[in-house]
Predicted model as a PDB file, atoms N, CA, C, CB and O in Angstrom, pLDDT in the B-factor column:
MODEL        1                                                                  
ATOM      1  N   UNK A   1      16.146 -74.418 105.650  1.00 78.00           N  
ATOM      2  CA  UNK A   1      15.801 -74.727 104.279  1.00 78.00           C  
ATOM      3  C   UNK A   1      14.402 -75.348 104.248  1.00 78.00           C  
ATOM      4  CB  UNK A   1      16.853 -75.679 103.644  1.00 78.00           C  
ATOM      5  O   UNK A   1      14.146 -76.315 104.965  1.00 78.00           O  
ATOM      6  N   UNK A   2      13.324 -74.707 103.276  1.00 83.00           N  
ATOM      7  CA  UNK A   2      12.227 -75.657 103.039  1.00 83.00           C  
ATOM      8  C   UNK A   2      11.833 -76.734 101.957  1.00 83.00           C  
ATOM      9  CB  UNK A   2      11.367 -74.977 103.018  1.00 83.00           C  
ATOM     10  O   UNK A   2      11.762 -76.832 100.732  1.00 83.00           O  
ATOM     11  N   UNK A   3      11.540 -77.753 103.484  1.00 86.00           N  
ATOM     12  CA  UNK A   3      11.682 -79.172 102.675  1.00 86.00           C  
ATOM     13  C   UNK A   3       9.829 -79.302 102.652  1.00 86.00           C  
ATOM     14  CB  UNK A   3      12.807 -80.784 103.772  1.00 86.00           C  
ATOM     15  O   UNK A   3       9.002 -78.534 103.144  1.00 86.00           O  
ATOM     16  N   UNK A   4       9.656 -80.422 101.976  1.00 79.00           N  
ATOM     17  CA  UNK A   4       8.073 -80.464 102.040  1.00 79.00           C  
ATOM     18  C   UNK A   4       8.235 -81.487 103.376  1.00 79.00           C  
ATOM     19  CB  UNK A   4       7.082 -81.173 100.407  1.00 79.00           C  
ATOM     20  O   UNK A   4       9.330 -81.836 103.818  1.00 79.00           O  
ATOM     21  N   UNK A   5       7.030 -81.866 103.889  1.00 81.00           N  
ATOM     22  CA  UNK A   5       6.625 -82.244 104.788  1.00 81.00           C  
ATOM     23  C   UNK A   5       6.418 -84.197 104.568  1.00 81.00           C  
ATOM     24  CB  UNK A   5       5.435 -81.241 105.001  1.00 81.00           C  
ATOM     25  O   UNK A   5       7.117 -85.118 104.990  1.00 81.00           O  
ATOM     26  N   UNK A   6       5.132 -84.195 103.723  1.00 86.00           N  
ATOM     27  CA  UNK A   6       4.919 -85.421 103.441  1.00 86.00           C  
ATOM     28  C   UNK A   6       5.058 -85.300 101.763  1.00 86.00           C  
ATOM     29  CB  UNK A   6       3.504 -85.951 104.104  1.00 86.00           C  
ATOM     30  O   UNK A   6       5.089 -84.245 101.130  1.00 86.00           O  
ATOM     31  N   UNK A   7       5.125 -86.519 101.277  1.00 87.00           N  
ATOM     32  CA  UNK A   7       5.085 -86.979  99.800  1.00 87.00           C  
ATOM     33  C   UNK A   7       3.745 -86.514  98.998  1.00 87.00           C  
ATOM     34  CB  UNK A   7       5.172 -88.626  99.765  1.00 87.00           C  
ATOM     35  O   UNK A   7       2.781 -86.619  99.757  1.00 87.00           O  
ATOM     36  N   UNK A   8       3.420 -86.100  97.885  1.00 87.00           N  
ATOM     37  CA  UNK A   8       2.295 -85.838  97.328  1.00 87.00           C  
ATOM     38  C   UNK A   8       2.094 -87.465  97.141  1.00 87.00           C  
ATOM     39  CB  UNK A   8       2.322 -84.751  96.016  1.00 87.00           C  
ATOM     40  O   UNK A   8       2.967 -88.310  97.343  1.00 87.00           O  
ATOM     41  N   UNK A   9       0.976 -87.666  96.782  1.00 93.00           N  
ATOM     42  CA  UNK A   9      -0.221 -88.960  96.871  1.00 93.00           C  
ATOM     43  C   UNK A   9       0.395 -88.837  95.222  1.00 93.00           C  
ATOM     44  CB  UNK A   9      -2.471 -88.645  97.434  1.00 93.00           C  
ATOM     45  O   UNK A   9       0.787 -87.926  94.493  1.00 93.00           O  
ATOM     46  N   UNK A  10       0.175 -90.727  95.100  1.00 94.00           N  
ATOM     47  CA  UNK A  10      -0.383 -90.931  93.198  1.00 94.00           C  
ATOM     48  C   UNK A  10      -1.163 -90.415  92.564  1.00 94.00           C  
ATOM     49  CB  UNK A  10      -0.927 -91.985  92.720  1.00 94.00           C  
ATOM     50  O   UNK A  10      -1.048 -90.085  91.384  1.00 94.00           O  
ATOM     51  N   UNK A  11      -2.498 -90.205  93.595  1.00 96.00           N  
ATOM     52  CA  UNK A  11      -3.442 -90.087  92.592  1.00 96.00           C  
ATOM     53  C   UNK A  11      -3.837 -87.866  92.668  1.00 96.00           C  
ATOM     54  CB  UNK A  11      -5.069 -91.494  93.177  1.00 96.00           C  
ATOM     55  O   UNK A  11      -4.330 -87.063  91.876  1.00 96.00           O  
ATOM     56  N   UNK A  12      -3.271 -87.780  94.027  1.00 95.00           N  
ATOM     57  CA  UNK A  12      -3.083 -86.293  93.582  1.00 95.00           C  
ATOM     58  C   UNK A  12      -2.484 -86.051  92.227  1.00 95.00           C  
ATOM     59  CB  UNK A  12      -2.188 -85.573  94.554  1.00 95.00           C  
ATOM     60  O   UNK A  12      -2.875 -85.361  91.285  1.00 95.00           O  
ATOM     61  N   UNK A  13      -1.056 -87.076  92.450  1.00 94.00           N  
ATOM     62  CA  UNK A  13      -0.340 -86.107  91.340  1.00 94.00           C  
ATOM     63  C   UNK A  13      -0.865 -86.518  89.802  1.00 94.00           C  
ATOM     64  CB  UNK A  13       1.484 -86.316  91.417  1.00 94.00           C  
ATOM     65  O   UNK A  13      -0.556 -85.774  88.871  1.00 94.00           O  
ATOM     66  N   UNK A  14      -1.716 -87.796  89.544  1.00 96.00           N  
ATOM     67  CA  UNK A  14      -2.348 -87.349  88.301  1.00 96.00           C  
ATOM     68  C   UNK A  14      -3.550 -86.756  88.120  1.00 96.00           C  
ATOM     69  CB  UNK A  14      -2.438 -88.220  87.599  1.00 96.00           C  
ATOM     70  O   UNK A  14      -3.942 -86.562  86.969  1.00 96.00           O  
ATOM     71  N   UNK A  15      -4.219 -86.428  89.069  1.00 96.00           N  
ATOM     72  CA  UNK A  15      -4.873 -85.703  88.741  1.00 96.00           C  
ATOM     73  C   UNK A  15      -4.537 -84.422  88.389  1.00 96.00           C  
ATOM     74  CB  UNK A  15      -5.522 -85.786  89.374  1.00 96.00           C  
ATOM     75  O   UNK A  15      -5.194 -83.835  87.529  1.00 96.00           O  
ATOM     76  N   UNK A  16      -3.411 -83.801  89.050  1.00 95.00           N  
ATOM     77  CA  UNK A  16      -2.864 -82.339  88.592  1.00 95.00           C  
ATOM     78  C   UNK A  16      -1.995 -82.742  87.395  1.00 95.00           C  
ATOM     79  CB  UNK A  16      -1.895 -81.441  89.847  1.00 95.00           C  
ATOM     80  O   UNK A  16      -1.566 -81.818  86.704  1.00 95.00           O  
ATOM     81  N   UNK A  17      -1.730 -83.800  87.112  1.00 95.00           N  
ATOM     82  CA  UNK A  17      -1.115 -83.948  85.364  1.00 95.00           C  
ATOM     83  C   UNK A  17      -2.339 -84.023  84.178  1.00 95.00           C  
ATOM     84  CB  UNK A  17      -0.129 -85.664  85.145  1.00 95.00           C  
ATOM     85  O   UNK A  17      -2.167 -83.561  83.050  1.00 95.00           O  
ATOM     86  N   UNK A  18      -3.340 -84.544  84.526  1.00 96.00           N  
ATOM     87  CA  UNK A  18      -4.521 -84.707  83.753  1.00 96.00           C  
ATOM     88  C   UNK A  18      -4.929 -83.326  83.318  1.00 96.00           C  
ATOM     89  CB  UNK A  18      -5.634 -85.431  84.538  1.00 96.00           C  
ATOM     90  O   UNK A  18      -4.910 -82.901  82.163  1.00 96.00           O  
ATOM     91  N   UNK A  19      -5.287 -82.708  84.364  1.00 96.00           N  
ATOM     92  CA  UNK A  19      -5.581 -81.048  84.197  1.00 96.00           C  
ATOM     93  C   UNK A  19      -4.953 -80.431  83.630  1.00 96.00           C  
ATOM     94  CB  UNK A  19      -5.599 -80.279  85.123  1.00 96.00           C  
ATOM     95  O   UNK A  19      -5.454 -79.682  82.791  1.00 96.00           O  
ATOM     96  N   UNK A  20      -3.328 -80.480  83.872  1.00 95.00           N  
ATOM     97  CA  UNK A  20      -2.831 -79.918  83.260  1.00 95.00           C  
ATOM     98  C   UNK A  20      -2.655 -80.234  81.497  1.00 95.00           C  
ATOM     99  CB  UNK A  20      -1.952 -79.876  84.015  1.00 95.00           C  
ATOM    100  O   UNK A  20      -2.880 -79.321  80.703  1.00 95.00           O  
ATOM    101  N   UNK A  21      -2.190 -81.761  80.967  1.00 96.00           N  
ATOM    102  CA  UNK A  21      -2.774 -81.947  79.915  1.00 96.00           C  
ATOM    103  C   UNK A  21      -3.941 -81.786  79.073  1.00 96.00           C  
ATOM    104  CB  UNK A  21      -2.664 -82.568  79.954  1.00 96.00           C  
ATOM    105  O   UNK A  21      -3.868 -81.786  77.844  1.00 96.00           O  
ATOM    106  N   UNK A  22      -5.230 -81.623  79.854  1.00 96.00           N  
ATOM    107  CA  UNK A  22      -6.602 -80.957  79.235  1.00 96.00           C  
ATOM    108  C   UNK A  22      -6.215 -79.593  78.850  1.00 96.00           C  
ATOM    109  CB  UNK A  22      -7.933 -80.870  80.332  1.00 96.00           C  
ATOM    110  O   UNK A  22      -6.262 -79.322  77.650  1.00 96.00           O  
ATOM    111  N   UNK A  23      -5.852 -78.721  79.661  1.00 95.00           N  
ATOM    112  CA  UNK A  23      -5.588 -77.445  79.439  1.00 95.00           C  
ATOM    113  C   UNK A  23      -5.181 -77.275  77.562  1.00 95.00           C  
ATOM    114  CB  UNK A  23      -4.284 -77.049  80.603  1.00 95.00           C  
ATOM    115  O   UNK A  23      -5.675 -76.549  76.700  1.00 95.00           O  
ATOM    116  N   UNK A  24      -4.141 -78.251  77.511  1.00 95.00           N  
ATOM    117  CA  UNK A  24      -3.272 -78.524  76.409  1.00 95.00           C  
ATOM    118  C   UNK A  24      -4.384 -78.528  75.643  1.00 95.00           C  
ATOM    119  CB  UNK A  24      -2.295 -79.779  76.376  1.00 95.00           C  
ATOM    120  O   UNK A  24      -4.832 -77.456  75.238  1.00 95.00           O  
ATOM    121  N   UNK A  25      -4.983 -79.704  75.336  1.00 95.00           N  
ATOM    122  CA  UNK A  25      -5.616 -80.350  75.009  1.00 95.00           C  
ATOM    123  C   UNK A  25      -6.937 -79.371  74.114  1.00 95.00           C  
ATOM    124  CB  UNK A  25      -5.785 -81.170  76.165  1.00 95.00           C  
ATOM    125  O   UNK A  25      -7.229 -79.406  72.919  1.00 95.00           O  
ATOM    126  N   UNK A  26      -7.489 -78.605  75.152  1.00 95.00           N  
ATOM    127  CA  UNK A  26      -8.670 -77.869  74.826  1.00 95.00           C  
ATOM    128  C   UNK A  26      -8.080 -75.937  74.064  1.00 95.00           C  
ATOM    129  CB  UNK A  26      -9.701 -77.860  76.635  1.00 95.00           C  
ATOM    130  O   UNK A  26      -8.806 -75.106  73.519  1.00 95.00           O  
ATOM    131  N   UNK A  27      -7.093 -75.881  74.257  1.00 95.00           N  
ATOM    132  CA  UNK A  27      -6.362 -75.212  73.879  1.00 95.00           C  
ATOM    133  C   UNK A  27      -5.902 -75.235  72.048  1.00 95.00           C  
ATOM    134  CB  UNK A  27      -5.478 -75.499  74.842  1.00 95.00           C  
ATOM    135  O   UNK A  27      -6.060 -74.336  71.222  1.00 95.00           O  
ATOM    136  N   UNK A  28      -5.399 -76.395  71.897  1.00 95.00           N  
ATOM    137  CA  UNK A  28      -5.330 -77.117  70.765  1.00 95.00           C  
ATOM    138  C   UNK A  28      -6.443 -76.964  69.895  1.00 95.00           C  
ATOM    139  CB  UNK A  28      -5.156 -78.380  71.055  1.00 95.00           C  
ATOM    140  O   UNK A  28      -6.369 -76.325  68.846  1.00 95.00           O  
ATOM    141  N   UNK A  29      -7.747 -77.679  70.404  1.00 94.00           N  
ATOM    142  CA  UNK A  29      -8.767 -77.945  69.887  1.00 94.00           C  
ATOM    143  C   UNK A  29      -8.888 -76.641  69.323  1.00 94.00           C  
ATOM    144  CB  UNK A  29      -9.762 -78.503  70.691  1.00 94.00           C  
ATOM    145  O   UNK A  29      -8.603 -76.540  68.130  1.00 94.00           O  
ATOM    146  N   UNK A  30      -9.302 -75.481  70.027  1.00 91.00           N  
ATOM    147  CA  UNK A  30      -9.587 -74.321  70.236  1.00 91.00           C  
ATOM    148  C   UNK A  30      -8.798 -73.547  68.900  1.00 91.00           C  
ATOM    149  CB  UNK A  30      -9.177 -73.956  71.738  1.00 91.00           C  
ATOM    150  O   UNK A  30      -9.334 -72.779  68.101  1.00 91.00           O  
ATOM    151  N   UNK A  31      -7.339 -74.003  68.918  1.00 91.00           N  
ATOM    152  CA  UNK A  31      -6.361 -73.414  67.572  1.00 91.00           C  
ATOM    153  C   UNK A  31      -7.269 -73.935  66.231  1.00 91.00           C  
ATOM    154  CB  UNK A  31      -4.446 -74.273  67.517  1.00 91.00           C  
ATOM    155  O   UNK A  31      -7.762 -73.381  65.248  1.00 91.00           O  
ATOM    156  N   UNK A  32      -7.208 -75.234  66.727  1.00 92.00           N  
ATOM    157  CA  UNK A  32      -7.832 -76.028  64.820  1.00 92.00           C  
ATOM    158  C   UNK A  32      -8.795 -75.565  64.500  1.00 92.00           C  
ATOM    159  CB  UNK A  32      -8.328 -77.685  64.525  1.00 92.00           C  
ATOM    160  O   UNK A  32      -8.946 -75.163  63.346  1.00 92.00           O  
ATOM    161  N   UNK A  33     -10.189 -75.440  65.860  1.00 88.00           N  
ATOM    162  CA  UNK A  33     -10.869 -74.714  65.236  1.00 88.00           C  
ATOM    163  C   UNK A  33     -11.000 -73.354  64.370  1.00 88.00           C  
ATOM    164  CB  UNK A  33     -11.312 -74.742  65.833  1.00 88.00           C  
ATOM    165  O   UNK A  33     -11.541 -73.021  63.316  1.00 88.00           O  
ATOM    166  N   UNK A  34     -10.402 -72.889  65.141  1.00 85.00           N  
ATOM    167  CA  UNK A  34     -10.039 -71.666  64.557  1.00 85.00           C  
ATOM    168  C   UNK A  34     -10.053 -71.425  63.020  1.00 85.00           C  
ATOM    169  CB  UNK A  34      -8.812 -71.432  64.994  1.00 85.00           C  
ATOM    170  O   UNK A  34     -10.926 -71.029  62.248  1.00 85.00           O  
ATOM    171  N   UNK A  35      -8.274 -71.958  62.810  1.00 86.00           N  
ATOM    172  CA  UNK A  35      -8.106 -72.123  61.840  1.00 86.00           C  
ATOM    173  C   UNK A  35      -9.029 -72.751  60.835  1.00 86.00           C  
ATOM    174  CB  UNK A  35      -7.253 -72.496  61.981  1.00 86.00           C  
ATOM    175  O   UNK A  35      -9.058 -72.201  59.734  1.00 86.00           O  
ATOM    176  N   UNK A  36      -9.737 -73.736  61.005  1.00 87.00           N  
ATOM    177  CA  UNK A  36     -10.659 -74.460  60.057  1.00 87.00           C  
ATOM    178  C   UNK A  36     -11.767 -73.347  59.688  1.00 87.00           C  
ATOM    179  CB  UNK A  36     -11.355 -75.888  60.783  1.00 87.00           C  
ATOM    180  O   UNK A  36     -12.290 -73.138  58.594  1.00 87.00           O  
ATOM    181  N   UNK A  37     -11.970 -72.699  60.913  1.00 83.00           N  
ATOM    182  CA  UNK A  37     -13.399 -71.479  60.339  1.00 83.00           C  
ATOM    183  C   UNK A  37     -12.564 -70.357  59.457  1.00 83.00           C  
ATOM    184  CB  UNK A  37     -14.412 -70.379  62.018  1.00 83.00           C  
ATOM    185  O   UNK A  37     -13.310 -69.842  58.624  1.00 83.00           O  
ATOM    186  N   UNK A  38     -11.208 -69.838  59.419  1.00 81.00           N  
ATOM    187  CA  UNK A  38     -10.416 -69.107  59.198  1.00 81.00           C  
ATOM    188  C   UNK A  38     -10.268 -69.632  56.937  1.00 81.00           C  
ATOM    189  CB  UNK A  38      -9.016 -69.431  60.601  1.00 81.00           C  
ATOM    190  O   UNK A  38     -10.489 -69.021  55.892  1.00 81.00           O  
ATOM    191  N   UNK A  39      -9.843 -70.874  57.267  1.00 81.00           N  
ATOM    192  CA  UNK A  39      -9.428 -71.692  56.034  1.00 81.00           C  
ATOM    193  C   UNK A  39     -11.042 -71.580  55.175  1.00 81.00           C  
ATOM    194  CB  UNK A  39      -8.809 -73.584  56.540  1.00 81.00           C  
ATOM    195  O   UNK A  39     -10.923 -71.309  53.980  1.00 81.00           O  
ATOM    196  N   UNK A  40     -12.388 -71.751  55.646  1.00 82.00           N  
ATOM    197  CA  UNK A  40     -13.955 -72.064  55.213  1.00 82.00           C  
ATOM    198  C   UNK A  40     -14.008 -70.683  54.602  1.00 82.00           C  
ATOM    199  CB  UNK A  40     -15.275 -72.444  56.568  1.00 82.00           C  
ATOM    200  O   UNK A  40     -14.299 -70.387  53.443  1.00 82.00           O  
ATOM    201  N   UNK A  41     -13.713 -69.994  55.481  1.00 75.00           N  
ATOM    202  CA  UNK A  41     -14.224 -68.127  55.814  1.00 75.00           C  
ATOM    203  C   UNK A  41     -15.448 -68.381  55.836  1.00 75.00           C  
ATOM    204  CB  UNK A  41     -13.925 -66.698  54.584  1.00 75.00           C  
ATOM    205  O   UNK A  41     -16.270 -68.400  54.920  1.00 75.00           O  
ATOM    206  N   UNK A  42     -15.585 -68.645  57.290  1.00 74.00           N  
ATOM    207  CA  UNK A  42     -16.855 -68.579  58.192  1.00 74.00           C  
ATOM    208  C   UNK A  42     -16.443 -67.946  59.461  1.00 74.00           C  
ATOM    209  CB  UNK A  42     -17.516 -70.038  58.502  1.00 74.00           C  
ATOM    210  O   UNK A  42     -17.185 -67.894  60.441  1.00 74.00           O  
ATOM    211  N   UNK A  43     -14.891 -67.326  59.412  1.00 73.00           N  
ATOM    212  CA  UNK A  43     -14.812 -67.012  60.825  1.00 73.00           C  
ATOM    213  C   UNK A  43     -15.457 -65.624  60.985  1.00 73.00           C  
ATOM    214  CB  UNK A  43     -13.303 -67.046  61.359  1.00 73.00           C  
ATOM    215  O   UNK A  43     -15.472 -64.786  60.083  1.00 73.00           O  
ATOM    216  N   UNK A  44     -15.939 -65.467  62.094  1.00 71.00           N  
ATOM    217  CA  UNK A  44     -16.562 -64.239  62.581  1.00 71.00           C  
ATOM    218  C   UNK A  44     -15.997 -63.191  63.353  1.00 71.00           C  
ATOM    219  CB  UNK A  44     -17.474 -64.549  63.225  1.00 71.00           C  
ATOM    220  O   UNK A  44     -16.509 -62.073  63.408  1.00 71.00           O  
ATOM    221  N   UNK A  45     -14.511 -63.655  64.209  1.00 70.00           N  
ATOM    222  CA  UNK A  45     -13.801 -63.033  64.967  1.00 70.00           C  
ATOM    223  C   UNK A  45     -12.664 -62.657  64.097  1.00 70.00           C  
ATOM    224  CB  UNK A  45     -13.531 -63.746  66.123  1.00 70.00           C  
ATOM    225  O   UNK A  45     -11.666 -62.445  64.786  1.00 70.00           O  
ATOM    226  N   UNK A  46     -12.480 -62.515  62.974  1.00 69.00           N  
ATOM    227  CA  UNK A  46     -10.948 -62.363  61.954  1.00 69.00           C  
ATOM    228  C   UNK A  46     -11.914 -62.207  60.851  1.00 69.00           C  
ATOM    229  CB  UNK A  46      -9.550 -63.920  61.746  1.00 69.00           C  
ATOM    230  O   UNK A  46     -12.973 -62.774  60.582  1.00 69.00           O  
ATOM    231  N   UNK A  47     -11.065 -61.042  60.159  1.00 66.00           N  
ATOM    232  CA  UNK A  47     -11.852 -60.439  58.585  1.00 66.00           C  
ATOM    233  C   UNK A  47     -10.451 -61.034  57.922  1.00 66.00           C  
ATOM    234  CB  UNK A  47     -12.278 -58.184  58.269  1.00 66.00           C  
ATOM    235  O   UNK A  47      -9.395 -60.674  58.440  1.00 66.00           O  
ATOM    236  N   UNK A  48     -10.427 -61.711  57.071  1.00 59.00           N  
ATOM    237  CA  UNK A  48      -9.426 -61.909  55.688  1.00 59.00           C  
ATOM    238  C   UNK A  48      -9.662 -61.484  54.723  1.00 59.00           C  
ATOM    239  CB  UNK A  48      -9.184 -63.003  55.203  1.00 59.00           C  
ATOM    240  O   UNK A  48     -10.790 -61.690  54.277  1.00 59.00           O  
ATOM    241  N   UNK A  49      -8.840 -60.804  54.060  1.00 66.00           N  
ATOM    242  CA  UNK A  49      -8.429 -59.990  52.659  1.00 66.00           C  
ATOM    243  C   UNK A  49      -8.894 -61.412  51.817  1.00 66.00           C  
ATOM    244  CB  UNK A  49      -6.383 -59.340  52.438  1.00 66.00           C  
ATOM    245  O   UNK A  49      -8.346 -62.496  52.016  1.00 66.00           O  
ATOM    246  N   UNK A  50      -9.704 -61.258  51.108  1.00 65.00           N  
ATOM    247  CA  UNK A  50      -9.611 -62.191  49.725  1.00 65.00           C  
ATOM    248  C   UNK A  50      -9.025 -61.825  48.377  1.00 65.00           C  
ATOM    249  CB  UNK A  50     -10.903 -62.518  49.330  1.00 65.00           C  
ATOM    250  O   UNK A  50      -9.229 -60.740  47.832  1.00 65.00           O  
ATOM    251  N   UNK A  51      -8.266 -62.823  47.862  1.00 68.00           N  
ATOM    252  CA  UNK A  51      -7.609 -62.294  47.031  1.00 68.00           C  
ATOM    253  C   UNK A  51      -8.435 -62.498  45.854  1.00 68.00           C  
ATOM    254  CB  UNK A  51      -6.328 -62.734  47.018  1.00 68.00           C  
ATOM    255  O   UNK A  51      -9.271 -63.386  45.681  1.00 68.00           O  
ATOM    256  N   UNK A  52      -8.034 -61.393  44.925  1.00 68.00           N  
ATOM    257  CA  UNK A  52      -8.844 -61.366  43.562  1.00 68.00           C  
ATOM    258  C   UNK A  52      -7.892 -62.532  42.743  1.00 68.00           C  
ATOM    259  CB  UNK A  52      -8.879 -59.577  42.696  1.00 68.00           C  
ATOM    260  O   UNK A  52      -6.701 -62.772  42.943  1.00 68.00           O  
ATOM    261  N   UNK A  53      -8.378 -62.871  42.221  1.00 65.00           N  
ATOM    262  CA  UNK A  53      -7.651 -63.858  40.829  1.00 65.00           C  
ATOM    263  C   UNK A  53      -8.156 -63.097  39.546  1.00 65.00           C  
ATOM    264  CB  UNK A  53      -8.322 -65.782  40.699  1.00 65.00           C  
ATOM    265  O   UNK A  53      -8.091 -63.830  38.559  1.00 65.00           O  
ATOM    266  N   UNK A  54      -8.581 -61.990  39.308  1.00 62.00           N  
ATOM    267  CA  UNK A  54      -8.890 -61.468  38.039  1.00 62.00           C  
ATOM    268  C   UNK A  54      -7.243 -60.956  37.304  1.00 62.00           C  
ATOM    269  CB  UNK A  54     -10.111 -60.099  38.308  1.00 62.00           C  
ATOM    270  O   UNK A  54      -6.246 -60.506  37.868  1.00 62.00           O  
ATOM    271  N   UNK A  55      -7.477 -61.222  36.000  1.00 61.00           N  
ATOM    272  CA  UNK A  55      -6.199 -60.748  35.759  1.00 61.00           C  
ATOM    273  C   UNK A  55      -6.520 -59.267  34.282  1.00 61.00           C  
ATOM    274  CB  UNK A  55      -5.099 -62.425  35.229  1.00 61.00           C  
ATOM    275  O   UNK A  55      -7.478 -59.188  33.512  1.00 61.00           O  
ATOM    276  N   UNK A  56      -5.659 -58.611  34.364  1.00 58.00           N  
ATOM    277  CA  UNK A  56      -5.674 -57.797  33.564  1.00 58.00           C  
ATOM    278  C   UNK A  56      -5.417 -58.113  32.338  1.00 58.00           C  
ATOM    279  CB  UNK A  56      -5.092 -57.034  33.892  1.00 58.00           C  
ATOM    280  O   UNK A  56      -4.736 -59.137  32.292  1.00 58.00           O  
ATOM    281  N   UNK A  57      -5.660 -57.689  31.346  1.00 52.00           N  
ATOM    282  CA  UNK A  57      -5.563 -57.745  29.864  1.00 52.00           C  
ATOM    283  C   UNK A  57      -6.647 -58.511  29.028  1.00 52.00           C  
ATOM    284  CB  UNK A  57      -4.288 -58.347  29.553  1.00 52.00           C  
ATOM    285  O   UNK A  57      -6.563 -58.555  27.801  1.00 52.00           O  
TER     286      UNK A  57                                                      
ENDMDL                                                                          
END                                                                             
């Protein structure tokens, strides 16, 4: 059966939690932005339908 050998270190293991939370992190950012250029319509990567508000009669 494989066992590990020695213990991972403290500061290994936050550093591979840190990273992994940035990931999150910049990921996130990355959504809002989005959306915020999406919500302005300034985005450049996504065309949105605008809706007319004209009404008939």
């Amino acid at each position: 059966m494989a066992v590990p050998k020695k213990r991972t270190s403290i500061s290994k293991k936050r550093v591979r939690k840190n990273i992994w939370k940035k990931k999150g992190y910049w990921a996130a950012l990355k959504a809002f932005s989005l959306a915020k250029s999406l919500s302005t319509g300034n985005s450049k990567s996504f065309f949105v339908r605008k809706k007319n508000n004209t009404t008939l009669g």
